[in-house]
C-alpha positions as CSV (number, residue, x, y, z in Angstrom):
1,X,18.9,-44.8,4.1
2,X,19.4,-46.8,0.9
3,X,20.8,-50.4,1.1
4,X,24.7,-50.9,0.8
5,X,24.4,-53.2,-2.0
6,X,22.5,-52.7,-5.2
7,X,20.9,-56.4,-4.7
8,X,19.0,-55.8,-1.8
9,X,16.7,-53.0,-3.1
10,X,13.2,-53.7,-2.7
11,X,11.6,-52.6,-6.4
12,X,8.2,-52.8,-4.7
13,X,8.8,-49.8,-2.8
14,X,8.4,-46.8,-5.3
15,X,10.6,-44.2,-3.4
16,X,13.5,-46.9,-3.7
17,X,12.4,-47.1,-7.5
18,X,12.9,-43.5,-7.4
19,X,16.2,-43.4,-5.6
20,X,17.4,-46.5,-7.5
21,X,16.9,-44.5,-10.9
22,X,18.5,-41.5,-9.9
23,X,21.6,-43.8,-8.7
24,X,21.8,-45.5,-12.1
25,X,20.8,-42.5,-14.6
26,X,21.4,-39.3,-13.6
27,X,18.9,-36.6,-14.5
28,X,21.5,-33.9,-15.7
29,X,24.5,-34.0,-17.4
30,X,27.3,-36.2,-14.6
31,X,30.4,-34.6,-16.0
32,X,29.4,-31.0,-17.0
33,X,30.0,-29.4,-13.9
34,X,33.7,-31.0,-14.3
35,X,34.3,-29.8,-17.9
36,X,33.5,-26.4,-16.7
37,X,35.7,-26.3,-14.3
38,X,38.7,-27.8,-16.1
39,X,38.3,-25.0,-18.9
40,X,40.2,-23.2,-16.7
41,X,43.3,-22.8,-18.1
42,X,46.9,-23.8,-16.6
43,X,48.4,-20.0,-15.7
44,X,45.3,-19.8,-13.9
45,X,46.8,-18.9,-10.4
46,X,46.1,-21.9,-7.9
47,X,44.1,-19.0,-5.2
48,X,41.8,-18.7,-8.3
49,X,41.3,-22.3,-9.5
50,X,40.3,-23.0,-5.8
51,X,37.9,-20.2,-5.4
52,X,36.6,-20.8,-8.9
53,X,36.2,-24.3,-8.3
54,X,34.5,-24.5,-5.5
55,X,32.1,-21.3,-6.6
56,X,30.8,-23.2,-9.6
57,X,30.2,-26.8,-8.1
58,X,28.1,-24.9,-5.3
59,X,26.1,-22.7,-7.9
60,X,26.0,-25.5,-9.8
61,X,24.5,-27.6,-7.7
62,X,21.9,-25.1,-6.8
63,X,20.2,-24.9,-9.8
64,X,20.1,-28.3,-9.8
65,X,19.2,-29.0,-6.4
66,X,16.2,-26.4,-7.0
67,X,15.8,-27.0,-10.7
68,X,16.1,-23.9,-11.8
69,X,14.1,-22.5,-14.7
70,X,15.2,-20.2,-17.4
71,X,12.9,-17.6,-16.4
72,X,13.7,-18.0,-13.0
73,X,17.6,-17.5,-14.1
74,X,17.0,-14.6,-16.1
75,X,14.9,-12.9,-13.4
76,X,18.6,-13.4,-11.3
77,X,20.1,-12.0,-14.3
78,X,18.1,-9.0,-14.4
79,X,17.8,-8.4,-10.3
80,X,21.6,-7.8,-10.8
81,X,22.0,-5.9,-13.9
82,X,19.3,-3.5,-12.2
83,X,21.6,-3.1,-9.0
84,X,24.4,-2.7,-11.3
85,X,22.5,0.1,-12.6
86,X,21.5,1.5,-9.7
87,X,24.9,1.5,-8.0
88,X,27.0,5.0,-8.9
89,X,30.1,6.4,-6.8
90,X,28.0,7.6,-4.3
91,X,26.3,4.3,-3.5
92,X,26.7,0.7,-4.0
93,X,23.6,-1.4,-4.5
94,X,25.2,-5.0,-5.6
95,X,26.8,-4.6,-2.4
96,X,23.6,-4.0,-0.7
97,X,22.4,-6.6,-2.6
98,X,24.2,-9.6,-1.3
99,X,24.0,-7.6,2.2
100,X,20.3,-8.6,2.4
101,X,21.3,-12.6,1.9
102,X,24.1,-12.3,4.7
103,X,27.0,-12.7,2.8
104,X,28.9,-9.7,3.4
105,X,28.6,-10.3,7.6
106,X,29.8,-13.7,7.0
107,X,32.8,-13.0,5.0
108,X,33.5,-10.0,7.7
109,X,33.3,-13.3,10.2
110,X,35.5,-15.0,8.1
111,X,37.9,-12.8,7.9
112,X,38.6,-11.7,11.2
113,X,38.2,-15.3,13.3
114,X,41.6,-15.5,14.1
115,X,41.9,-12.4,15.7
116,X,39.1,-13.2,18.0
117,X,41.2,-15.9,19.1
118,X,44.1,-14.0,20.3
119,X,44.5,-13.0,24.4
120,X,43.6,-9.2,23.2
121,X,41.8,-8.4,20.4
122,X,41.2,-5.6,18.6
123,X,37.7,-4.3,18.0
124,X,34.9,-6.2,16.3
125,X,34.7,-5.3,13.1
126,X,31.3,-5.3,11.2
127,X,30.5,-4.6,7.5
128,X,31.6,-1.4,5.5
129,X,27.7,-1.4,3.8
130,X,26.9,0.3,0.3
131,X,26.6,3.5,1.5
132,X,30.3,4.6,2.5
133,X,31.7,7.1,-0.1
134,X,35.3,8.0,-0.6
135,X,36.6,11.6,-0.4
136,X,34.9,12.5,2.5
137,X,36.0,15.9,3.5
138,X,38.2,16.4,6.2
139,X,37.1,18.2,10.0
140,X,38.9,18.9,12.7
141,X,38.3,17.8,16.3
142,X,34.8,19.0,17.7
143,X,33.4,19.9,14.6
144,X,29.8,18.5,13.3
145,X,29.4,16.5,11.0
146,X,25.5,17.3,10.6
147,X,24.3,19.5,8.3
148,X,20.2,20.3,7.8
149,X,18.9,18.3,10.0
150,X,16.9,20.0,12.8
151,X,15.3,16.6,14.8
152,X,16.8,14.2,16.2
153,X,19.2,14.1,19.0
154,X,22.9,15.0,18.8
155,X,25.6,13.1,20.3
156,X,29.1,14.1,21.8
157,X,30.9,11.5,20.7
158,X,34.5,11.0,21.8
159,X,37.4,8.4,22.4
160,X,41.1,7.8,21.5
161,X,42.5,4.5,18.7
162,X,44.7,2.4,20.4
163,X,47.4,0.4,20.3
164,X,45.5,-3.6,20.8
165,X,49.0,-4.9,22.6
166,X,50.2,-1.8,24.6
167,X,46.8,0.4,25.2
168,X,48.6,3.3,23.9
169,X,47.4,6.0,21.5
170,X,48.3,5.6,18.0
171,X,49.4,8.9,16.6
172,X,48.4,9.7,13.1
173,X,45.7,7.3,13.2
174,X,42.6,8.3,10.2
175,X,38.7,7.9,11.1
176,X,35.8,8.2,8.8
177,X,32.7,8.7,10.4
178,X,29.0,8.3,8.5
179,X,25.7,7.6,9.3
180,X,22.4,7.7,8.1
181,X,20.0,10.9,8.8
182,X,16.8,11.0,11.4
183,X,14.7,9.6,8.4
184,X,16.0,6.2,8.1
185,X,17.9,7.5,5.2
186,X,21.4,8.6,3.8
187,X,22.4,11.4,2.1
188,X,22.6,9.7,-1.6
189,X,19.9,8.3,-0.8
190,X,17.4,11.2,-0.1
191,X,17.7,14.5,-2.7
192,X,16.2,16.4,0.2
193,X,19.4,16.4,2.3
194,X,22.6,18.0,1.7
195,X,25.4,16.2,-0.2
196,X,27.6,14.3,2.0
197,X,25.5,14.9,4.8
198,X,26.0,12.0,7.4
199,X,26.1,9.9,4.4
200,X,17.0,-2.7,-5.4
201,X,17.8,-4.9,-3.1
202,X,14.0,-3.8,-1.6
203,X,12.6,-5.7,-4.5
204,X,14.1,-9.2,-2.9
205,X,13.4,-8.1,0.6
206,X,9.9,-7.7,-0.5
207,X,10.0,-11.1,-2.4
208,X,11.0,-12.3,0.7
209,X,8.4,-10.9,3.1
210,X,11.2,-9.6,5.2
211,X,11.4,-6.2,6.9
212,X,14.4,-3.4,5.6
213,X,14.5,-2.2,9.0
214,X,18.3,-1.7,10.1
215,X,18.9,-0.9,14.0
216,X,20.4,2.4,15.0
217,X,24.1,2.7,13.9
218,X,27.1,4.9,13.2
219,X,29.8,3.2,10.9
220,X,33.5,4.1,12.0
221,X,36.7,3.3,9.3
222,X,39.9,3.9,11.1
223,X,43.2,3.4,8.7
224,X,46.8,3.6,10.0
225,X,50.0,2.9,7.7
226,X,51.3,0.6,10.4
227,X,47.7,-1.2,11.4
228,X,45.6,-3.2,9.8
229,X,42.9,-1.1,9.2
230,X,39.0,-1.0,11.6
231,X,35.7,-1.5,9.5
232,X,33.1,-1.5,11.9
233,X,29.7,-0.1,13.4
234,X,28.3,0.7,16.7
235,X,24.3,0.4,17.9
236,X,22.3,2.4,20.6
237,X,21.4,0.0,23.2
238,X,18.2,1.1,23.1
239,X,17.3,1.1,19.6
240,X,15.3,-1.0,18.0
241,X,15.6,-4.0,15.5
242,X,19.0,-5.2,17.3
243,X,17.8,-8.9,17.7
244,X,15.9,-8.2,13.9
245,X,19.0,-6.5,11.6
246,X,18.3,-6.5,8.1
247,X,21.6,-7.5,7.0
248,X,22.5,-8.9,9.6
249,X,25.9,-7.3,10.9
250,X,25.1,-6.7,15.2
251,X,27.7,-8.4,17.4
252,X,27.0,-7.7,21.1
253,X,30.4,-6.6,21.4
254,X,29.4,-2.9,19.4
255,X,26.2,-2.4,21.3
256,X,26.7,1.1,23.3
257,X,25.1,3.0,25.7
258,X,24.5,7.0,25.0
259,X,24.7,8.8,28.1
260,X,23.0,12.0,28.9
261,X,24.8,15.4,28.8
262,X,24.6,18.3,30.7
263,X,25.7,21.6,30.2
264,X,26.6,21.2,26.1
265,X,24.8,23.5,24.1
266,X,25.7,21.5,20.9
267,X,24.8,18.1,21.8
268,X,22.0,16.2,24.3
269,X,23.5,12.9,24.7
270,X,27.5,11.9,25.5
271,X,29.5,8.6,24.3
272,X,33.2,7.6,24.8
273,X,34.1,5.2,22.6
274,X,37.7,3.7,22.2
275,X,38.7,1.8,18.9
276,X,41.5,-0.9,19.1
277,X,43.3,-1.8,16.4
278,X,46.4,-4.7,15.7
279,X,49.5,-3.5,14.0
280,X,50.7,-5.2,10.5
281,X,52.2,-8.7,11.1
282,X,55.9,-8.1,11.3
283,X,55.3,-4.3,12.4
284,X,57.4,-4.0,15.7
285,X,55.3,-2.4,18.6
């Protein structure tokens, strides 16, 4: 640690020469960070001055901390403009994008810490991923929602929404239901599979000598008018990459176990899975 007081430096030592210099002339610009931010003009609503604020002293400070170089910026630059690109109705690759670096699962964390706090809590909820497409078509009860896919194994899968506080069915409650197909991949992703069926951030993943491997999943949205609405996703238990996820998202808490079935000419393996969700703050039970 650096001496208290400026009088007791040692000049002989060259890392206190260093640190002594950096004290007493900055390398960069002291007050530009600060005349960026108060650019910001006075209607500027205060939710958006503090998350502005805070957003560019941190990336601020990271290109100074790492000393970022022009070309190194505009490689950034152009990583994102390509995922913006990329990114059409049916998938969403800037969201993919940030999922790679964590930030998505730890905004989900965010989000949801206080209801983990409560006595009973509703489901975990994970992230809704890049690959979720509105307009999914409607199917009733007990119909599949595969379509071309002749390997793999099928699953029965089956459970009521709940009420978090009284355990009781909630009536009118809306799932969505995706997943990706025995390759690895989903539907938008792959021009071999039919359209909705089960439904490039690779370039940093690469850069980063990380695997792209995700562990076995099924994502579930379930949306009520009186409930605060479920994101979330589910993993086989026996699947691989659950200690090694990509992006990120697995929460012991989803981890399942797929049961065999017997006597179900449709599907090979059996899971009952119950979804809890909390009611709108002010909503009476």
């Amino acid at each position: 640690m650096l001496p208290a007081a400026p009088g007791l430096f040692n000049y002989k030592q060259p890392w206190l020469q260093v640190q002594c210099q950096w004290i007493l002339s900055p390398q960069y610009d002291p007050h530009f960070t600060q005349n960026v931010i108060d650019a910001m003009g006075p209607k500027t609503s205060p939710r958006m001055g503090e998350v502005t604020t805070a957003l560019t002293r941190h990336v601020h400070d990271f290109a100074r901390e790492v000393n970022l170089t022009f070309d190194e910026w505009m490689q950034g630059v152009e990583l994102l403009n390509e995922a913006g690109r990329m990114s059409t109705d049916r998938r969403n690759e800037g969201q993919l994008l940030q999922d790679v670096i964590g930030v998505e699962s730890l905004v989900d964390e965010i989000t949801y810490k206080l209801a983990t706090q409560a006595k009973d809590t509703p489901t975990a909820t994970a992230v809704l991923g890049p690959f979720w497409r509105k307009n999914a078509p409607r199917r009733e009860n007990g119909t599949s929602i595969v379509h071309g896919v002749d390997d793999g194994e099928v699953v029965f899968l089956h459970g009521r929404v709940l009420d978090v506080n009284t355990k009781k069915p909630v009536p009118g409650a809306l799932m969505d239901v995706w997943q990706a197909s025995t390759n690895g991949l989903y539907e938008q992703q792959d021009e071999n599979q039919v359209d909705r069926n089960l439904r490039p951030a690779g370039k940093l993943v690469k850069l980063l000598n990380r695997h792209p491997m995700r562990p076995a999943h099924i994502h579930f949205i379930v949306t009520h008018d009186r409930y605060e609405p479920i994101i979330t996703q589910i993993f086989d238990r026996n699947g691989k990459y659950l200690k090694a996820d990509a992006v990120f998202v697995v929460k012991d808490s989803l981890i399942v176990d797929f049961k065999p079935l017997q006597g179900n000419a449709k599907a090979q393996l059996e899971l009952e899975y119950n979804l809890l969700v909390a009611p709108h703050k002010g909503e009476k039970e």
